[in-house]
Each structure stands twice: as C-alpha cells, then as structure tokens.
C-alpha positions, 0 to 999 in steps of 0.5 A: 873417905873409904879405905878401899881405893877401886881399880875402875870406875866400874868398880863403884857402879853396881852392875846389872848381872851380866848386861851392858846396864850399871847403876852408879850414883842412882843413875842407869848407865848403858855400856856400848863399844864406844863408851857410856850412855845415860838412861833416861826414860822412867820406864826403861830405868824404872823396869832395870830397879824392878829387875835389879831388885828382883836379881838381889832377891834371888841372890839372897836366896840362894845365900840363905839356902847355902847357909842352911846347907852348911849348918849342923842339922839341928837335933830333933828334942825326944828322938833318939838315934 
C-alpha cells in the first residue's frame, strides 16, 4: 500500500495535458459535465497513448534541456582564459 493517500480520484489517473481524457488502470477515461465515459475504441484510444507518449517525450526534453542550463559549463582541457 503507498504511503501517500490522494486528494481524488484524479489524483491516481494520468491526465492528458490539459484535455478531458485521463488514463487510469490502462483505461482511457473522457470527462464531461456529467461525469465520466470509458473510451473504447482502439483507434480513438490507441491515438490518445500515441499522444501521450509523444507529450512525455517532449516533457523529457525540456527537463533535459533545463538540467544542461543549470549546470556549470564544463572546461574545455588546453584553453586557457
């Protein structure tokens, strides 16, 4: 069991930047106004891991890039300043 307790149910699901879709349990979930509707269909869900997949790639990128950006530039060995 984890040690951290979530606020909603949300909170376990992984939403899909800022749309209506969330994946919870390996399932697709569209969120409307009147709660919650399971998405079925393998090409509607298989383009939503396509682009989930491709919004954690980017994610990634921009941390890498951030990371370089706070590190000490590295000494070039035989230049002098």
């Amino acid at each position: 069991m984890s040690s951290r307790t979530p606020s909603s149910p949300l909170a376990r699901a992984e939403r899909l930047a800022r749309s209506p879709a969330f994946r919870r349990g390996g399932q697709w979930w569209l969120v409307t106004g009147s709660g919650s509707v399971l998405a079925t269909d393998p090409t509607f869900t298989g383009k939503l891991n396509r682009f989930a997949a491709a919004m954690a790639a980017a994610d990634q990128a921009i941390a890498n890039i951030r990371s370089q950006q706070d590190d000490p530039p590295t000494p070039h060995p035989g230049r002098q300043r």
